[in-house]
C-alpha positions as CSV (number, residue, x, y, z in Angstrom):
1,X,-21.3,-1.9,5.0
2,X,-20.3,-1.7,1.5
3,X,-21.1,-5.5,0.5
4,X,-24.9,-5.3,2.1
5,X,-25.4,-2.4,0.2
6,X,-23.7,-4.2,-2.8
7,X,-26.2,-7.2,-2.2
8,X,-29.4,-5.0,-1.6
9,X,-28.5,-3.0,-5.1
10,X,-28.1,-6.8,-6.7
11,X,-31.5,-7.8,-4.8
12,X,-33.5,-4.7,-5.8
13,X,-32.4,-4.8,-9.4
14,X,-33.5,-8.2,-10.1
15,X,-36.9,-7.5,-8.1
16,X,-37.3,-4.5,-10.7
17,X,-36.7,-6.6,-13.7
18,X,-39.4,-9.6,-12.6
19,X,-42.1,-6.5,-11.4
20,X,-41.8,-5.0,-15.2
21,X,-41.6,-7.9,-17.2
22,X,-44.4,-9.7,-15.3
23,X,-42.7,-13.2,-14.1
24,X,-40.7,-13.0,-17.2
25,X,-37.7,-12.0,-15.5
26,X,-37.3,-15.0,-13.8
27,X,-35.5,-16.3,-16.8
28,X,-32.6,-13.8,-16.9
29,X,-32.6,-14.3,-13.7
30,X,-31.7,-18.0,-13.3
31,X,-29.5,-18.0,-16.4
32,X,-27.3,-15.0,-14.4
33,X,-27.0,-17.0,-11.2
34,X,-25.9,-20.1,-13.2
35,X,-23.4,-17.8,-14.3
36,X,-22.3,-16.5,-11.4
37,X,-22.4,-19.2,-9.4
38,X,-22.0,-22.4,-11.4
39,X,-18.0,-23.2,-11.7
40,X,-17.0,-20.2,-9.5
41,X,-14.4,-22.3,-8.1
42,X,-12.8,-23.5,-11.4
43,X,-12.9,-20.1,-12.5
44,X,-10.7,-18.6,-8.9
45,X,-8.5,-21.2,-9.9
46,X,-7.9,-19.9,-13.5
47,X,-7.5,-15.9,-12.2
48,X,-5.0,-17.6,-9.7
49,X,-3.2,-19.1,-12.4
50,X,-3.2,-16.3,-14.5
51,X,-1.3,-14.1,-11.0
52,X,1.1,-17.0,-10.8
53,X,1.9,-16.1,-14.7
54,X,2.3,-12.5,-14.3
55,X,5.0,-13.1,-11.4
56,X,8.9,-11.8,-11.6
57,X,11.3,-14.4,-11.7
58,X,12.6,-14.3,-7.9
59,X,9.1,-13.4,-7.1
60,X,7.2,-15.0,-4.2
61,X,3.5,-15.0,-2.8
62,X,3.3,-13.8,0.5
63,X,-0.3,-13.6,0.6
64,X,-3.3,-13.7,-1.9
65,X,-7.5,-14.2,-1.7
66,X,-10.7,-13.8,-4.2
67,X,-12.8,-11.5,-3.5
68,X,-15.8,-12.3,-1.9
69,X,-18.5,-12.8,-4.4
70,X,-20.9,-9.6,-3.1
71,X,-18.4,-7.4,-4.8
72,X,-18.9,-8.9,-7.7
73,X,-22.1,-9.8,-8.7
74,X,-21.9,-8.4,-12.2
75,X,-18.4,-8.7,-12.9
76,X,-15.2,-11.4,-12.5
77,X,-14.3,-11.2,-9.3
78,X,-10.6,-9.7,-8.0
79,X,-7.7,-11.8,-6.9
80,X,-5.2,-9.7,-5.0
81,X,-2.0,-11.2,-3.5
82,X,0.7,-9.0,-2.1
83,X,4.9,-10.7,-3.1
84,X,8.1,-10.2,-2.0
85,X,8.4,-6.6,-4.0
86,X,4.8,-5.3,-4.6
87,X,1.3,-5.9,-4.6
88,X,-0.9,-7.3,-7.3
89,X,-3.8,-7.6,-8.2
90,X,-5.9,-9.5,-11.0
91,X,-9.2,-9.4,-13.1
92,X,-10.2,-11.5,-15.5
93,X,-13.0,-10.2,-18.4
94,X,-16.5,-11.8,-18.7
95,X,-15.1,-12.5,-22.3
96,X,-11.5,-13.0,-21.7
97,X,-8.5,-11.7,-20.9
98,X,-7.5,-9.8,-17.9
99,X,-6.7,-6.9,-16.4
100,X,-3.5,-6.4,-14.2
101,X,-2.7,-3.7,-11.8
102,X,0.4,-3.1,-9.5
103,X,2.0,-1.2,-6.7
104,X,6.1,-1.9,-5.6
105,X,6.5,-1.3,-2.2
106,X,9.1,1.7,-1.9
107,X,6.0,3.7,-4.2
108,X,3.4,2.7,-1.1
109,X,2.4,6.3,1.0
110,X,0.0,4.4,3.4
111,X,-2.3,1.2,3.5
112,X,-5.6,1.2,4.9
113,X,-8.1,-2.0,6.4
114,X,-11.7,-1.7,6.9
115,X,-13.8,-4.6,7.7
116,X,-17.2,-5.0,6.7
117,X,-20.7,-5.8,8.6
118,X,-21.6,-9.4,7.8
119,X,-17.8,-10.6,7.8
120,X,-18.2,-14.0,6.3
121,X,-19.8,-13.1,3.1
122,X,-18.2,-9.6,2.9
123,X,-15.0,-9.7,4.3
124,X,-12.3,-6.9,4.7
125,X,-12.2,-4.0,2.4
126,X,-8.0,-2.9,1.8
127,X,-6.7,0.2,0.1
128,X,-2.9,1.3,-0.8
129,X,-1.9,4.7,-1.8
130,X,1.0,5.3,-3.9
131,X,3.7,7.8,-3.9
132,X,3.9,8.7,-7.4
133,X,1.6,11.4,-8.9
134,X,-1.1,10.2,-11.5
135,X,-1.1,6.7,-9.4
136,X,-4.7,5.8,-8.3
137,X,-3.4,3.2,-6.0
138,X,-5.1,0.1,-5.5
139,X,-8.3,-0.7,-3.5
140,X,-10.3,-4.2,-3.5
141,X,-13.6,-4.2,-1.5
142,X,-14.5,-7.4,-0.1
143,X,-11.4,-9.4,0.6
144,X,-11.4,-12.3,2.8
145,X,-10.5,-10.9,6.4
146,X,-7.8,-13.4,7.8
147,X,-6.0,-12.8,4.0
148,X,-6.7,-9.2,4.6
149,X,-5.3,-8.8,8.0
150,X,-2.1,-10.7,6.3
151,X,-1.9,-8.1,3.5
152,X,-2.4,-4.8,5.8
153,X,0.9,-6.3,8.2
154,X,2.6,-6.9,5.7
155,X,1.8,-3.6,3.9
156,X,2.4,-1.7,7.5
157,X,5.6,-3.3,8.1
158,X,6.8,-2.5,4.8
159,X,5.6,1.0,4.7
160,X,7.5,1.8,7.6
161,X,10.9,-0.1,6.6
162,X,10.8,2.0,3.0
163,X,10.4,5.4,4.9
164,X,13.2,4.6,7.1
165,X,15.4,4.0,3.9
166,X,14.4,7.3,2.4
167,X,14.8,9.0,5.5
168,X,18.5,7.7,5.9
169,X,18.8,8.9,2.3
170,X,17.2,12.1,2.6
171,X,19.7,12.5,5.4
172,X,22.8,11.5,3.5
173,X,21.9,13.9,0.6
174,X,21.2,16.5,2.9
175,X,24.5,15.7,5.2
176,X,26.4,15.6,1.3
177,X,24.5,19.0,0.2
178,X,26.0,20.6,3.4
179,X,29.3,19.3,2.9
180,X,29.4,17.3,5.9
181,X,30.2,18.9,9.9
182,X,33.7,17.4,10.8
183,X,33.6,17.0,15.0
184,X,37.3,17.4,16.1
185,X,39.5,18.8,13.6
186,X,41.1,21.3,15.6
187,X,41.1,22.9,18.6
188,X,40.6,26.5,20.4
189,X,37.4,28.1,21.3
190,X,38.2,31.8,21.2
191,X,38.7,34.8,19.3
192,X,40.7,33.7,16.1
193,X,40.5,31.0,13.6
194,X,39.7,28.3,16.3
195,X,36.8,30.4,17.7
196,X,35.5,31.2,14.0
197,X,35.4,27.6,13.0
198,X,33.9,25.6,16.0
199,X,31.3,28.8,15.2
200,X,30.7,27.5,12.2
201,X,31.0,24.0,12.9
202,X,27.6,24.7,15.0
203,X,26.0,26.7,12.5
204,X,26.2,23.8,10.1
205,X,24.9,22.1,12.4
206,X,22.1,23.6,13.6
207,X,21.3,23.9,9.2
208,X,21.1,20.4,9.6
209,X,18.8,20.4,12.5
210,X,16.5,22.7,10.8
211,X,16.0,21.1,7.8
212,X,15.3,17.6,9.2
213,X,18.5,16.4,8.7
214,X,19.1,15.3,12.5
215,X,16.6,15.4,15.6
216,X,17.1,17.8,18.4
217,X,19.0,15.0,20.3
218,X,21.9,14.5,17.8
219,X,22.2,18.2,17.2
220,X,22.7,18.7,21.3
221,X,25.4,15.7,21.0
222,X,26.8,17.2,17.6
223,X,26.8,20.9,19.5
224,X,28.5,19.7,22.9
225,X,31.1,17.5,21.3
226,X,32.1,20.5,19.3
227,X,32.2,22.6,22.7
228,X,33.6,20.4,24.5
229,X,37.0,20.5,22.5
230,X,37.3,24.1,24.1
C-alpha cells in the first residue's frame, strides 16, 4: 500500500505543478524523469560498489537489493544487504556522498516483513528493531520481495540463535550469582545437618526457578534428584 500511495503523491504533485504553471510544467517535468530514470542502472551499480567498500574484512554478502524505484522518486534510492554479522544499508546523496546505516545481529529485538499491493513495482517493505536504547533501527520500504523474503529468514533465524545465547548467559550469571546448587554432596534427609542442607539445596533451587533461571521441568528433576538421596 505504501508504494501506490508513494506513486499517487509523485502523480498528483506533478499534475499540480503543470495545472499552475499552465503547460509549463511540462519541462521540469521531463528533465526529473530523465533524472530519475536515465542511468538508473549505472547508478545501482555505483551504491553497490560503494556497500562492497564499507564491508569488514571477513565480511560476506548474504543477501542485498535496490529499492524499488516508487520509494524513491525524489531521492537516491536504498541498497540494503544483510552479511555474515549485521545488516546494512546504503544511500547515496543527489550530490554525492552517502549515507551508511547499520544493525549487528546480537543488537536485533525483532524483524518484521510486509509485502506491498502491486508486488512487482513495489515489493516488500522490511523493518529491524534494535536492542540498544536511542537506536531507531532500520526500515526500507519497497525492497524487492524474493531479496526480502531472504533477508526476514535470515534475520528470523538469527534473532532466535542470539536470544538463545543470551538466555544461556543470563542463566550462567544467574546460576554464578546463586553460587551454584551442588546435587549429591552428601547424604541424610532428616532432622540435622543432612535434613538442613538438602532443605536448602531446594530452596536454591526453586530461587533459580523463580527468577527464570531454569523451567519448571529442570527444577522437578533438580528437586527429585536432591530427594531422592534420602
Amino acid at each position: 500500500m505504501k508504494g501506490v500511495i508513494s506513486l499517487g503523491q509523485a502523480v498528483g504533485i506533478w499534475l499540480l505543478i503543470v495545472v499552475l504553471s499552465l503547460g509549463v510544467g511540462l519541462i521540469p517535468l521531463a528533465i526529473w524523469a530523465a533524472l530519475v530514470f536515465l542511468g538508473a542502472s549505472e547508478r545501482a551499480a555505483k551504491a553497490n560498489e560503494t556497500l562492497d567498500r564499507t564491508l569488514m574484512t571477513g565480511e560476506t554478502v548474504t543477501a542485498r537489493a535496490v529499492q524499488h524505484r516508487a520509494f524513491a522518486l525524489f531521492k537516491r534510492r536504498t541498497v540494503i544487504a544483510i552479511t555474515s554479522s549485521r545488516i546494512l544499508t546504503v544511500q547515496r546523496g543527489l550530490l554525492g556522498g552517502f549515507k551508511m546505516a547499520d544493525m549487528q545481529w546480537k543488537d536485533l529485538k525483532d524483524a518484521r516483513l510486509e509485502q506491498n499491493i502491486l508486488d512487482s513495482l513495489c515489493g516488500s517493505n522490511l523493518a529491524f528493531d534494535s536492542l540498544l536504547l536511542g537506536h531507531a533501527g532500520i526500515a526500507v520500504d519497497g525492497v524487492p520481495s524474493e531479496a526480502a523474503s531472504a533477508m526476514y529468514a535470515k534475520a528470523q533465524y538469527e534473532e532466535q540463535a542470539w536470544e538463545e545465547k543470551r538466555r544461556v548467559r543470563s542463566l550462567e550469571e544467574t546460576r554464578a550469582a546463586s553460587g551454584g546448587v551442588t546435587i549429591g554432596a552428601g547424604d541424610g534427609a532428616g532432622p540435622g545437618p543432612g535434613g538442613d542442607r538438602m532443605v536448602d539445596e531446594i530452596r536454591k533451587a526453586k530461587d533459580l526457578l523463580d527468577a527464570g533461571a531454569i523451567n519448571d521441568a529442570e527444577f522437578q528433576e533438580m528437586k527429585a534428584k536432591i530427594l531422592g538421596r534420602a
